[in-house]
C-alpha positions in Angstrom: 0.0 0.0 0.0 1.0 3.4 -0.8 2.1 5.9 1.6 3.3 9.6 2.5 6.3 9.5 5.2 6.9 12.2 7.4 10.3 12.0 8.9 9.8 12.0 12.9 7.3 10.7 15.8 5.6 8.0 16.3 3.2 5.7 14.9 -0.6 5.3 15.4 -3.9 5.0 12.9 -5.9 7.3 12.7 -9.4 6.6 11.1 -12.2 9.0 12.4 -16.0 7.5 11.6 -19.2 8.1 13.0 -19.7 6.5 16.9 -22.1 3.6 15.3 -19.2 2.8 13.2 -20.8 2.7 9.9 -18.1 2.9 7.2 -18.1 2.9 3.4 -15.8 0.4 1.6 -12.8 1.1 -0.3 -14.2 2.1 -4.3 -14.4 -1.0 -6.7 -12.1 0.3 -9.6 -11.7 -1.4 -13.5 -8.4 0.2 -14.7 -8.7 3.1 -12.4 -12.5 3.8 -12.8 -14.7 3.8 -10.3 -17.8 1.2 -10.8 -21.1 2.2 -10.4 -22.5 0.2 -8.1 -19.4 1.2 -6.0 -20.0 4.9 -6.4 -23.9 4.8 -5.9 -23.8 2.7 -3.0 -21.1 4.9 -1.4 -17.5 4.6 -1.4 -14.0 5.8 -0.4 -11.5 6.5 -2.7 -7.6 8.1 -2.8 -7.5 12.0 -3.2 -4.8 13.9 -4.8 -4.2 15.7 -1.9 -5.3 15.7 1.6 -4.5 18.8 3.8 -4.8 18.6 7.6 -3.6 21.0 10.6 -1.8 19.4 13.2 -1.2 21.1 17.2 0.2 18.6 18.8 1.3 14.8 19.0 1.9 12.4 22.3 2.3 9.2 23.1 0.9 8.0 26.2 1.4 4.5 28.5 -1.7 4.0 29.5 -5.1 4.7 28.1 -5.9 8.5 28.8 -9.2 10.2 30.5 -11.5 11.1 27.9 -12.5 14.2 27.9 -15.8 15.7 29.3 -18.0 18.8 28.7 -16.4 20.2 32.3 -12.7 19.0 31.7 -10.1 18.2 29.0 -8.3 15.4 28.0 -6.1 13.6 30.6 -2.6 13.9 29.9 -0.5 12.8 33.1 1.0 9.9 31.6 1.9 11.2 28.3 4.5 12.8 26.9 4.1 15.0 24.2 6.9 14.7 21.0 5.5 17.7 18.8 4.1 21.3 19.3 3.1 24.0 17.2 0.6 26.0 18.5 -0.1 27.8 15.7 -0.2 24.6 14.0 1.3 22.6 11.3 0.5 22.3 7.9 0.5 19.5 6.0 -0.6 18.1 2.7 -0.7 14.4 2.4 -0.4 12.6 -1.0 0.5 9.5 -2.1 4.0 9.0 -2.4 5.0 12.6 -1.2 6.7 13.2 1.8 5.9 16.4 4.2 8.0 17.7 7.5 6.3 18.5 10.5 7.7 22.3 10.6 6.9 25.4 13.2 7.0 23.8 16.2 9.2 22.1 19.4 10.2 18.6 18.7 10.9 16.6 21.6 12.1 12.7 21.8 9.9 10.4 23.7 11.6 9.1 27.2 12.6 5.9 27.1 9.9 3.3 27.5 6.7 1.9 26.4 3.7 3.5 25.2 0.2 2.0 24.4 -1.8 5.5 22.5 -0.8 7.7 20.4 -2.9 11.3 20.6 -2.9 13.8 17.9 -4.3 17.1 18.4 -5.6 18.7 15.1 -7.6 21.2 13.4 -11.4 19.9 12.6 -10.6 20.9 8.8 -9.9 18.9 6.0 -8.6 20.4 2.3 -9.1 17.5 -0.4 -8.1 17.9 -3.8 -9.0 15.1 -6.4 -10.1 14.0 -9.6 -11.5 11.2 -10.6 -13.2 9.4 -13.6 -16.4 7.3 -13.3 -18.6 3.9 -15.3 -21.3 6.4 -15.5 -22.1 9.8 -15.4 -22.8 12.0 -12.8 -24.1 15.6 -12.4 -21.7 17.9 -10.1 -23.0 20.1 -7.4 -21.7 22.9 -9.3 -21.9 22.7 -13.0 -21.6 20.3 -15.5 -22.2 16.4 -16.2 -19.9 13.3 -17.3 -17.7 10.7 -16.4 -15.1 13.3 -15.1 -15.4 14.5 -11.3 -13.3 16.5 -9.6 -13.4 19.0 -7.0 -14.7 22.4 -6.5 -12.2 25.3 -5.4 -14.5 26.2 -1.9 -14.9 25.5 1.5 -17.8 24.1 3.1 -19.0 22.3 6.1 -20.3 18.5 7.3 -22.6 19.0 10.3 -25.6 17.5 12.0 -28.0 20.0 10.7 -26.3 20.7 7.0 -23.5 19.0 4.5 -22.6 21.8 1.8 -23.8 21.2 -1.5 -21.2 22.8 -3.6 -18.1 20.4 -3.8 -17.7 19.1 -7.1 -17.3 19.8 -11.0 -18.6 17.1 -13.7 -17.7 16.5 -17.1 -17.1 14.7 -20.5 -13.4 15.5 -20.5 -10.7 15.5 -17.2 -11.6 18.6 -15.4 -8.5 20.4 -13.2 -9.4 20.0 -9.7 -9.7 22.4 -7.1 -9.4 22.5 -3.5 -12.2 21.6 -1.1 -11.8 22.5 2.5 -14.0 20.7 4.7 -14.9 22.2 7.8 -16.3 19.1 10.0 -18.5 19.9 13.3 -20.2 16.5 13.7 -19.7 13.1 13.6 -23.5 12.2 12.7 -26.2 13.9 11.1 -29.2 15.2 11.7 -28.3 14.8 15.4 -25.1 16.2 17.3 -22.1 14.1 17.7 -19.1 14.8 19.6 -17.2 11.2 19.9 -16.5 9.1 16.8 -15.4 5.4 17.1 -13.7 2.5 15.5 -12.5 -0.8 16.4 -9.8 -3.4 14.6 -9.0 -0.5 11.9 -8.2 -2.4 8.5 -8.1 -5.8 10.7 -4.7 -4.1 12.3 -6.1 -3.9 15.8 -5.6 -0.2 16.5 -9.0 1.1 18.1 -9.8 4.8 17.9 -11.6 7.3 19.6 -11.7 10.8 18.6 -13.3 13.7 20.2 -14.6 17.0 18.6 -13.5 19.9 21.2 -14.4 23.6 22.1 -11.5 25.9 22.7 -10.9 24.7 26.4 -10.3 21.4 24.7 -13.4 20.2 26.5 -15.9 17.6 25.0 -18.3 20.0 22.9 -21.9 20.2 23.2 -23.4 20.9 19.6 -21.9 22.0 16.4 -21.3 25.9 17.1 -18.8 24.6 20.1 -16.3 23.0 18.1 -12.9 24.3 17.7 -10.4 21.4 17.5 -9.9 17.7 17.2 -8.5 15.1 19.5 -7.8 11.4 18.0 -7.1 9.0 20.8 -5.3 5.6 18.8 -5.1 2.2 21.3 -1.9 0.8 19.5 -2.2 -2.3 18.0 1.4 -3.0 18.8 2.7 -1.0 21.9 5.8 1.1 21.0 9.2 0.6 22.6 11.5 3.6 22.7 14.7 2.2 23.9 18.1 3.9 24.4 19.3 2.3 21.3 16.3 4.2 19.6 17.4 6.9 16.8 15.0 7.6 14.8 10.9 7.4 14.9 9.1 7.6 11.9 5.6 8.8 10.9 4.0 7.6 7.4 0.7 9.1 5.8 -1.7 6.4 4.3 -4.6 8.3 2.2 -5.5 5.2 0.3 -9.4 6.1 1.8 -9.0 9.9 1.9 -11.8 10.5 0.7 -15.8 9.8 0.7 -17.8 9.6 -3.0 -21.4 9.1 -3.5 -23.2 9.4 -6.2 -26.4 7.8 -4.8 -28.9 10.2 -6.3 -27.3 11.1 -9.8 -25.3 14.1 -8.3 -21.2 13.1 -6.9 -20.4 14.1 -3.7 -16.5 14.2 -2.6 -15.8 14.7 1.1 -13.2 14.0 4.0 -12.6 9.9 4.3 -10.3 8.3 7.0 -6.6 8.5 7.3 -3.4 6.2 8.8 -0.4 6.8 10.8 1.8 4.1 11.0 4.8 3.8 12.9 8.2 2.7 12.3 11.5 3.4 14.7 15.3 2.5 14.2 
């Protein structure tokens, strides 16, 4: 599988989905074009890019207090191996590699460490084209095989998911940039938690947690500010003193969510992966 190293940290998987874990399968593809019956019924496909804002990553030895609507995230027995409080950003594409710039980079203590956290902003920027069996009609304009998307922003909520993502045609189309702005994990009710167990039959469970600006657990969708990913490690890591280098790679195989259920294509954010590798 394909992936996007970034030099540094740890490793974890990250895959946020709604808390009843419901999740769309990979897209069926015939020489790189996505079936119908794959597309209509839902799907997740690769994105040319995938841009995310990162505060802060830690690894942790034991499981940390989730937060609550009265208290943030417990961090006592975590140590935390990059900063940026402006944040850190990063595009993600297959192949590519990005840095982790901006911010304090500290090396984890020696010893072993069960979750991985990631503090990061609830925004994702996808840029991608792709071509289709059928037709579909774009949110915007236009009608063919040929999808990509829309130069916009929009948001994913429990009350409304922005209509105005993508751009169909008969020929390739140049894609734009689509920033996501994502305030709920479920729709039409209010969300704040997102789960998933046995990610890609790897046995990293997540749990990630939409937060107000007091990184407390928010309480509808005008309250979010951030995002916390919480990662049970399939594997715990083992920093040793022998340890010289930690590793982060990008996997945006399933970056990104098509359906064209009703006739029109909809492109949003899909899950992500962090896997680690240390020397």
């Amino acid at each position: 599988m394909k992936k996007a190293a970034v030099l540094f940290f740890l490793g974890l998987t990250i895959n946020i989905l709604p808390t009843d874990e419901i999740r769309a399968e990979a897209c069926a593809e015939a020489s790189d074009v996505i079936t119908e019956t794959s597309a209509n019924n839902s799907c997740e496909s690769e994105p040319t890019g995938y841009g995310i804002t990162i505060y802060k990553l830690s690894l942790c030895s034991v499981s940390p207090q989730a937060p609550t609507t009265a208290a943030s995230i417990g961090l006592s027995e975590c140590v935390t191996s990059f900063e940026n409080s402006s944040g850190s950003n990063a595009t993600l594409s297959t192949g590519g590699a990005v840095n982790l710039d901006g911010g304090a980079m500290t090396r984890p203590a020696t010893g072993t460490y069960t979750h991985g956290i990631v503090h990061m902003n609830n925004t994702f920027a996808i840029t991608a084209k792709r071509e289709f069996e059928v037709a579909y009609n774009g949110q915007v304009s236009g009608k063919g095989v040929y999808c990509a998307t829309n130069d916009g922003a929009g948001i994913s909520s429990s009350y409304f998911t922005s209509d105005d993502r993508t751009i169909c045609g008969d020929t390739t189309i140049t894609a734009g940039t689509y920033t996501e702005f994502l305030t709920s994990f479920d729709a039409p009710f209010f969300s704040a938690v997102g789960t998933a167990n046995n990610i890609a039959g790897t046995g990293a469970n997540i749990t990630a947690y939409l937060v107000d600006s007091n990184e407390f657990l928010s309480t509808n969708d005008a309250d979010v500010d951030t995002l916390i990913g919480v990662v049970e490690l399939a594997t715990p890591v083992n920093i040793t003193q022998e340890t010289t280098n930690i590793d982060i790679s990008f996997n945006v195989g399933e970056g990104m969510s098509v359906d064209g259920s009703e006739g029109i294509m909809y492109f949003g954010s899909g899950p992500f992966q962090l896997t680690i590798s240390t020397e």
